[in-house]
Structures are given as C-alpha cells and as structure tokens.
N, C-alpha and C positions, 0 to 999 in steps of 0.2 A: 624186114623191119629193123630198124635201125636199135642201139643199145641204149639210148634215150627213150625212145618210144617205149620200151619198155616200162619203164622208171614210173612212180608215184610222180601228180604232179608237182611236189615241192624236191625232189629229186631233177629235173626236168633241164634247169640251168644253173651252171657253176659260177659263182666270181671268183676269178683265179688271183687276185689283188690279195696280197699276205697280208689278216692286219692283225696289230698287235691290241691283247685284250687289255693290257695296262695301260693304253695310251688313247684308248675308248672308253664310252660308258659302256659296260657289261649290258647283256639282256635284264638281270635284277635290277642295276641302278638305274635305268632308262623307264623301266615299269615304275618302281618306285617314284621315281621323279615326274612320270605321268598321273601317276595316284594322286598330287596335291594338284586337281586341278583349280579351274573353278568351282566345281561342284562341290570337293571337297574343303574350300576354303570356305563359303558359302553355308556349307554345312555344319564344320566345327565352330566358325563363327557363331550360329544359329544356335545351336547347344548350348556352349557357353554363356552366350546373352539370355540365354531362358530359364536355365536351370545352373547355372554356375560351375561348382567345382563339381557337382553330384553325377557328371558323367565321364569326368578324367579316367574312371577305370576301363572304361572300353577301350580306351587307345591300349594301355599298359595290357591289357588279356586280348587284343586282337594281334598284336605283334610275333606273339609265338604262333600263333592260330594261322596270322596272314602267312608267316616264313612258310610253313608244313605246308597249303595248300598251293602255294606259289610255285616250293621246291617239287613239288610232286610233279607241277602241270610243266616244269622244266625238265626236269628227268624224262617224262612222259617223250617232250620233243626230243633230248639230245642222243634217248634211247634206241628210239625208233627213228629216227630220222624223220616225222610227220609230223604237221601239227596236229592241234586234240579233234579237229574232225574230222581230219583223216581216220585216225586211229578211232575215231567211235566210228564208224563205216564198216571198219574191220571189225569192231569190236560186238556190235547191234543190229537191230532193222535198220532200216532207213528210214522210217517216215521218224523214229526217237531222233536221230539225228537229224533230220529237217525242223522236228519241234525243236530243239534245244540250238540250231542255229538262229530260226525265225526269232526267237524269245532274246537269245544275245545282240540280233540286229535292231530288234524293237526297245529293247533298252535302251542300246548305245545310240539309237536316233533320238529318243525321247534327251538322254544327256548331253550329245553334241547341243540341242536345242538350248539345253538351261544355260550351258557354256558361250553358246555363241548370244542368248541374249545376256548374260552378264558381262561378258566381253565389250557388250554396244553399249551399254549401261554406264561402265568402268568411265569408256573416252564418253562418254558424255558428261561424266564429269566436268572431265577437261574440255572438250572442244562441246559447245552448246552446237545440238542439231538434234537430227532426225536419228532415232536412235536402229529403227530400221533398216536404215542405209549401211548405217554402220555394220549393221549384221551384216548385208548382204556382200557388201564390201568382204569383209573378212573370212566367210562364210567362201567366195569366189576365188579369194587370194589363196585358202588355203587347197581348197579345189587343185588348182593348179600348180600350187606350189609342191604336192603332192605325186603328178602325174610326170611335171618335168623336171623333177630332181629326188634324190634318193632321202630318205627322211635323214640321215645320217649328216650331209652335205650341210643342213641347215637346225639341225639339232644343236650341235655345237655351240651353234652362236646363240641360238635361242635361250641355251640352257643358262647362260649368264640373269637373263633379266627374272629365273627363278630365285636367283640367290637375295631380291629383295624380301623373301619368303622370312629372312631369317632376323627381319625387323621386328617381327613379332616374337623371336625368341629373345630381344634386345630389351621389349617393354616388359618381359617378365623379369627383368633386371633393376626396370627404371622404377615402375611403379611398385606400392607399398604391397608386398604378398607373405603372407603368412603357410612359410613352407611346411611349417609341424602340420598345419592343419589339411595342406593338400596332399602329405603322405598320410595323412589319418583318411582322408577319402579317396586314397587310392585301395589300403589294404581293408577299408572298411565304408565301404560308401553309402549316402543315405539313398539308396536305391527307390522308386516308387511304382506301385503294381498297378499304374492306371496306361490307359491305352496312350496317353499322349506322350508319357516317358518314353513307354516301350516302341512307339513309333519312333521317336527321337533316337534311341537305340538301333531299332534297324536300319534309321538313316547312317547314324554312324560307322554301322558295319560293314553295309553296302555301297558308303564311299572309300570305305578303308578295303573290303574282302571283296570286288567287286566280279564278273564274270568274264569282264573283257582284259581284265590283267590278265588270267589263268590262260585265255588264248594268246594272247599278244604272248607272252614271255615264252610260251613253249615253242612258238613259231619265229620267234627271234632267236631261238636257241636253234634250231633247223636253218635259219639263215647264218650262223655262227656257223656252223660245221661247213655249209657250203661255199662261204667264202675262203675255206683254208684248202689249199692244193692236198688230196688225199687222206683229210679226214672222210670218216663214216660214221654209221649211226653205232652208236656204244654198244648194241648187241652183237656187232661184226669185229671188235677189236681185243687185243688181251687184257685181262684183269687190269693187271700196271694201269696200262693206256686210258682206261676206262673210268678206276677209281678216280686217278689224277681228274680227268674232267668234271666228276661226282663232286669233288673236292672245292674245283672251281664255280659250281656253280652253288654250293654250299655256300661259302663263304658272299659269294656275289649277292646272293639272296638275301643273306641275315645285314648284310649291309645295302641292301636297297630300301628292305621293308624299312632300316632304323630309322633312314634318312626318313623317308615317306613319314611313318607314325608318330617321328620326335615332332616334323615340323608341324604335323596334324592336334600332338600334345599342346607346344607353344602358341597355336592359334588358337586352340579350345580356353585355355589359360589366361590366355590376353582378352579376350570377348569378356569373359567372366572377372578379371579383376578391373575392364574398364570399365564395360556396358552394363554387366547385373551388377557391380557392384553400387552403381550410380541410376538403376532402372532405367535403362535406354534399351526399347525393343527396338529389334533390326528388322526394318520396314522397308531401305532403300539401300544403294550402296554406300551413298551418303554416309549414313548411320555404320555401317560396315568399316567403313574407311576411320569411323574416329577410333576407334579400336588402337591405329598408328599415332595418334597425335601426341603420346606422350613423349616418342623419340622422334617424328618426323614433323612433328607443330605444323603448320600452314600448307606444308609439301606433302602432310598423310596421304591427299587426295590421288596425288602425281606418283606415289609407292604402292599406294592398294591397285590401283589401275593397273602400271606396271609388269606386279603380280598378275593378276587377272590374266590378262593380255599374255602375258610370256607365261605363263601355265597352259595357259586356251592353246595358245599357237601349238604345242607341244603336246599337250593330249588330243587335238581333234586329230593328226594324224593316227594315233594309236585306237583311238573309240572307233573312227573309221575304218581304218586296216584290221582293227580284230575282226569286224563283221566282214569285210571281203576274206581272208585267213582261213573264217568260219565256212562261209560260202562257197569258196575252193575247194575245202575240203570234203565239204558233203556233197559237191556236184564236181566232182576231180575236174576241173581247171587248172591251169598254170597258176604258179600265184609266187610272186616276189614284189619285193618293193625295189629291186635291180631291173626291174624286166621292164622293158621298153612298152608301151600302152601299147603299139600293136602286136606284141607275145601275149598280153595277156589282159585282153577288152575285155571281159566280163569281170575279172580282179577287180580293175581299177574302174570298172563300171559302179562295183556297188560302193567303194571309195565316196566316188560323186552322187551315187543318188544316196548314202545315208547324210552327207553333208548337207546339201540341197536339200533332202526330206527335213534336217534338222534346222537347214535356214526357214524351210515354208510354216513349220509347226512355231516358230517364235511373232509370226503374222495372227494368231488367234489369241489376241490379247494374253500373252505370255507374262504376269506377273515374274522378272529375275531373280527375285531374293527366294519366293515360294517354289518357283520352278527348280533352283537347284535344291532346294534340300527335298521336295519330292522324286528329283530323277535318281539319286542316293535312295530314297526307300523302293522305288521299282528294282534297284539291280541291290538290295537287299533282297528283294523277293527273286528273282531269276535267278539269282545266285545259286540257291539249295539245289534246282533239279541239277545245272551246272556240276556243282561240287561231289553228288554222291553219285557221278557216273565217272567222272575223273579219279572220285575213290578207290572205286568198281575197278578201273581199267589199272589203275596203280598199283592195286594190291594182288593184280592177276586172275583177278576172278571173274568165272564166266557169265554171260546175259543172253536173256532168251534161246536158251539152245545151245550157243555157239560153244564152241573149242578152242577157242583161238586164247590166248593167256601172254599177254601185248610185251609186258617187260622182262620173262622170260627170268634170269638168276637176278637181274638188276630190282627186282618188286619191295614196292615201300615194304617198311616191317619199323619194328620197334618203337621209338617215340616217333619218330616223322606219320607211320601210319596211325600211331595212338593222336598225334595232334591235327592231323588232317582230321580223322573222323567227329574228333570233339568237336572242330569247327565247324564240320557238318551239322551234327543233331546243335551246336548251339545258334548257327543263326534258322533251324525249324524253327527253333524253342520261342529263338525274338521274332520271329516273320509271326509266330502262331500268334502271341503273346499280344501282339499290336492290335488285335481286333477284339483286346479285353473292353467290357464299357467303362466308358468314364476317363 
C-alpha cells in the first residue's frame, strides 16, 4: 500500500504551488466575505426596516462570539490536519456525525435556495423576465463554474463587485443619523421579550454565527497547509513553527469576522435610518434596494443587484463546498476544491446536487425577501448542535466513551474557550427564546 493511501482523505493530494498568504484572501477574510451574503444582506436589511436601531447590538456582542467560534473551528483544521468531520469521526459515533452533517447539508440547501432566488430577483430588477430562469441560469453557471475551475481562480475577481457592500456604509454618512443615540442602543438597547424580536435575533445570529462558516474555514485552513510544500498539521511541528501559525490565523480571524459584522452593522443602520425611519416595510427587493438611493439615486437599483449577485456568486460556492467538506468527512472521500471531478465524484457530486436541490426548492413559490431572512433562522437553529461538539473537540474533551482528546497541548483555554462557550449557551438561549408567545 502506497504512503497516500494511508493518509485521511484531505491528506490525500498536495498542491505543491507556494502561495503567499499576504497576497490572498486568508481562510478568515474569504469566510468573512462569504458571511455578507445575500441572506445576510437580506437579513440586516429586514431588522432594520422592522425594528430600527433596537437590534444594532447583535452585530456589536456577535463579533467576539463569531471570532472565538470561528478561531476554534480553524485551529481545530490547522491542528489536526482535517476538517471538523473528519475530526468528529475520530472524535464520536458515527450516526452524531451523519446527524450533524445531514442538518449542515439541509441548511445550507435551504440558503443556497433564498440566495439563488434573491440573486433572480436582484437582475430582474434590471433586466424584466422570468425570474426562474434566472435562478436556473445562475444556479447552472455556478455548478460548473465550480467543478471546472478552483474557487480561488474566480474569487478574486468576484470579490471586487463585494466592495459595492460599502455603499451602505457611505449612506450612514449621507443621511441625517443620530450617533449618541445609536451608541446609547448599542450599550443599552430597548430589547423586546416577544417571539417576533427574538426570531428576528436568531435570524441575525444565524447569518452572522452560521454552521457552514465553522466548516468551510477549518477546511480551508487544511487546504492552506496543503498547498505549502512540507507543511503539516500543527500537532507534528515545534512550538515556534506552531504558535507563529496560531498567530496567523488569530489575527486572520479577528479581521475577517470585522469586515463581515462592520458591513452587516452599516446595512442594519442604513434600513433603519431610511426605511423605519420613514415606515417602508421590505416586502420586495424593490423596497430593499431604496435603502441606496440616498448615495446611489436612480442607479440604487443597478448597486443593490450588483451586491446581491457578487455576494451570491461568492457564497454558493462555500454553502456548497461546506456541505460536500461535511460529507467527505463523515464518509472519508477525497475532498479538495484542487482535485480534478474525476479524483473526487462524490465531493463535487454533493457540490451539484446541493445547488440543484437549492435551484429546485426556489420552484415552490419561493417568496425572496421571506426566504432569506428564514434560511438565517434555520442555521440559527443548526448552529447550537454544530457549536457544542466543536466546543467538545476544542477543549479536548472526550464523548461517548471515546479517548481520543483531538488538539492535544494546542486545546482552546482561557478567553477563546470562555467566548466560544458563551456563544454556545447564548444562541440556545435565542433559538429557545423564539418560541416565546406573542
């Protein structure tokens, strides 16, 4: 048997191509910049427009909470050289781990879906048609564009048409905002204890803390080490060598999540000082899109779209490749997004059918505005099992029996495990909280 064959499958194949992490997105900033997709634009729009400034503080208390569970689920990969289910394989039974991939796959279909029909929604703005097509259209391109090129190759360029993201930090400049008062509802907000806040709160946190970041980034950090000629996983190498990575993915992190939560703040901000300020509930994208008109007048339509579209393009890869990641891992498949379709058909098999599943599901009369900010509350809910087995395996601790103690001297401790955990029992608290009456 050959010294490959041995290997886990995300050990399996090397890219021996040296690249430089300054001269890329990091695994943090690539997650980050996947986190404002549509769903989450869609989302903090929706908040805003509803309830105003009175949910600014989620973004501000989810940002430590997202870094700690983020950093964790990256460590987890760079440690061990696997992704997280790999490492729950090792770590559990197997049928926990079959739940907790099914439940990441059934998310991330349900939100490719909200995504791909706000995507169709978006260009129908602009171009009047069938806005079906347009899904399927996009839905197909991405498919492919997936299977025959590396996500990296076309991230790049994609990543530009994100940067109209930051039109919405432009109108919290133009229009009239009362700053004392958005720092007084940030350190003191008028919170409300009925189920339609607290839903509106788990949306938020489940586009902001969702379950398919935690996989993607730990598995994009496993593809970082593979593409450097004689790295290993962090449990094989000396302290020095080790920390220094610790370090990088530290710092990668806390600048991925900023990016994600600041531009997720300034859209929450701008709904609310345009649309509640003036009573305009967001019922279409239409209505979504005037949010822009105070810096983009007549062209709002042609920037929200833009957005949309160049977020979409850019998340349905990673919503998709978490679930196939997931699926490798719990049925050891090969799995890379380098690996040629015939190394690794079953990967890039569930790629396509969670696409395709998420183009079919947007055919059952899909309202887009509702669909995204519900696919936000399902991976607020998926989240929790997600988070307190990544805790479990983070902090070294064993499950059902097992001996196995995954990070070895590398194991979270101090604030990183104090703030993973919090974020644990607090999105229970908001998942439980949402089924108050009223």
């Amino acid at each position: 048997m050959s010294h490959d064959q041995n290997l886990e499958p995300e050990h399996a194949v090397t890219d021996r191509t040296e690249r430089s992490w300054v001269s890329r997105l990091g695994p943090g900033l690539v997650t980050g910049a996947a986190d404002d997709d549509p769903s989450g634009i869609g989302t903090y729009s929706q908040a805003g427009a509803r309830f105003g400034l009175t949910l600014l503080w989620t973004l501000l208390l989810t940002y430590p909470l997202m870094v700690a569970i983020q950093m964790t689920s990256a460590r987890i990969g760079r440690v061990t050289g696997k992704g997280l289910a790999s490492n729950m394989r090792a770590f559990g039974p197997k049928w926990l781990v079959v739940l907790l991939v099914l439940l990441l796959a059934v998310a991330n279909t349900i939100n490719i879906a909200a995504d791909l029909a706000a995507m169709g929604a978006a260009i129908h703005l602009l171009v009047p048609g069938p806005e079906h097509l347009y899904v399927v259209a996009i839905g197909v391109f991405s498919a492919l564009l997936q299977i025959s090129l590396p996500y990296e190759s076309y991230a790049r360029f994609l990543k530009w048409l994100t940067l109209v993201l930051f039109a919405y930090v432009a109108v919290a400049f133009v229009v009239p905002v009362d700053w004392v008062k958005i720092a007084v509802s940030l350190v003191w907000p008028r919170a409300q204890l009925s189920g339609e806040y607290l839903t509106s709160v788990v949306a938020v946190l489940g586009t902001t803390i969702s379950p398919y970041l935690f996989f993607w980034q730990a598995s994009q950090e496993v593809e970082e080490m593979r593409s450097k000629p004689g790295e290993r996983p962090l449990r094989w190498v000396s302290s020095f060598r080790a920390y220094r990575q610790i370090d990088r993915i530290t710092a990668d992190t806390w600048i991925g999540m900023a990016v994600s939560n600041g531009v997720g703040f300034f859209i929450m901000l701008t709904a609310a000082a345009t649309l509640y300020a003036h009573h305009v509930k967001i019922q279409t994208s239409a209505d979504a899109a005037r949010a822009l008109e105070p810096v983009a007048g007549h062209l709002a339509a042609y920037v929200f779209a833009a957005g949309i579209v160049g977020t979409g393009l850019l998340a349905l890869p990673v919503l998709a490749g978490s679930a196939a990641y997931g699926a490798a891992g719990a049925f050891r498949w090969r799995s890379s997004l380098s690996l040629h379709l015939t190394l690794a058909r079953e990967f890039y098999a569930v790629i396509v059918v969670a696409i395709l599943g998420g183009t079919a599901i947007t055919f059952f009369h899909l309202d887009p505005v509702k669909a995204l900010y519900w696919s936000a509350v399902v991976n607020g809910l998926a989240a929790v099992p997600v988070m307190v087995v990544v805790m479990l395996m983070g902090t070294n601790r064993r499950l059902m029996g097992t001996n196995r103690r995954l990070m070895g001297r590398f194991a979270i401790t101090g604030l990183l495990k104090a703030g993973g955990w919090i974020a644990t029992v607090f999105m229970a608290l908001a998942a439980a909280g949402m089924f108050i009456p009223g």
